[in-house]
C-alpha positions in Angstrom: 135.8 208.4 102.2 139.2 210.2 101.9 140.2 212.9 99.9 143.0 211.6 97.3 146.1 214.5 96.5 145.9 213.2 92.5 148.7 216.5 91.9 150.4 214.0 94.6 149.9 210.9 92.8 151.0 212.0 89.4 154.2 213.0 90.4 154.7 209.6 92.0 155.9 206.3 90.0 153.7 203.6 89.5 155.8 201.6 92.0 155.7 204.7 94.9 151.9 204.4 94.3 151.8 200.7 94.8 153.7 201.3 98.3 156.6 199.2 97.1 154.1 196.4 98.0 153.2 195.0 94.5 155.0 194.5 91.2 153.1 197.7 88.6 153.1 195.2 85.8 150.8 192.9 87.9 148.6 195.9 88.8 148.7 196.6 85.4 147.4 193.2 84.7 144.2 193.8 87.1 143.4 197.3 85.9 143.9 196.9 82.0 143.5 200.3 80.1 146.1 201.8 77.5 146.7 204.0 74.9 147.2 201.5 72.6 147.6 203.9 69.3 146.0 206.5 67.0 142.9 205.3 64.7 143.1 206.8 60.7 141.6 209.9 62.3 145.3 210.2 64.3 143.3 210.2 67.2 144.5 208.6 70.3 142.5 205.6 71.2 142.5 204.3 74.6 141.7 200.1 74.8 140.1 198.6 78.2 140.0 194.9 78.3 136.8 194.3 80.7 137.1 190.9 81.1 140.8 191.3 82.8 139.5 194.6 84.9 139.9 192.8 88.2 141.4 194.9 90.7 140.3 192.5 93.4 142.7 190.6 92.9 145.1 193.0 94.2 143.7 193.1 97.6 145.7 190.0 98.9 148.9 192.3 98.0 148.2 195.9 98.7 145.5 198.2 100.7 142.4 199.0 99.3 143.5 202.6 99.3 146.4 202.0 97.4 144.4 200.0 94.5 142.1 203.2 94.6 145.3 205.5 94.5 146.8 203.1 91.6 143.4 203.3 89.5 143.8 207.3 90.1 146.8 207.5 89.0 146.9 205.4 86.2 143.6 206.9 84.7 146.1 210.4 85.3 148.9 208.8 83.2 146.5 208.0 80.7 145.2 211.5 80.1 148.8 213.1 80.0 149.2 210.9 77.1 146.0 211.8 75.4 146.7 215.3 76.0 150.8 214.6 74.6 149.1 213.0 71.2 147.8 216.6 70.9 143.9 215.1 69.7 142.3 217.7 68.3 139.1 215.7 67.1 139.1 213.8 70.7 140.0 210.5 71.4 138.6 207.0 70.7 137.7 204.3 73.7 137.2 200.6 72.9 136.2 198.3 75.5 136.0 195.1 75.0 133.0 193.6 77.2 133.5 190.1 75.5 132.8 187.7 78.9 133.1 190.6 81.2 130.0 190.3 84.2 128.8 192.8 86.7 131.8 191.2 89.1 134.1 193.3 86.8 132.5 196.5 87.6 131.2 196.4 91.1 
């Protein structure tokens, strides 16, 4: 176990975090969660397609460490956003568990 600098991360780009090793957008791909817009509530809601969360797939690319960092970071872009929209009722997560299985999640 290793401790992660996530100050350090967040001032990194998504390409810096990847190590210049993978292309973001195909990290992206593997690690599927967004802000995606603001329900009629104007709060911010955050999508996760679980059946695409395959961050495996990375491996044959980039460290494990630097999937873990990516996941950090990304999860750190994604509250700066939230916290940009201003929510004051919160903020709305839908995942879509449609033919996800426990390979997704472990």
């Amino acid at each position: 176990c290793r401790e992660v600098g996530v100050g350090i991360l967040r001032g990194r780009s998504a390409l810096e975090v990847l190590g210049g090793e993978c292309d973001p957008d195909l990290a992206s791909k593997c690690i599927p969660v967004d802000l995606c817009g603001h329900d009629v509530g104007n709060r911010p809601v955050v999508f996760v397609e679980g059946a695409r969360y395959d961050p495996r797939q990375l491996i044959q690319y980039i460290s494990m460490e630097r999937i873990i960092d990516f996941h950090i970071w990304k999860r750190e872009k994604l509250v700066q956003r939230i916290l940009k929209a201003n929510p004051k009722e919160g903020s709305v997560a839908i995942i879509d568990i449609k033919d996800m299985h426990m390979g997704h999640v472990t």
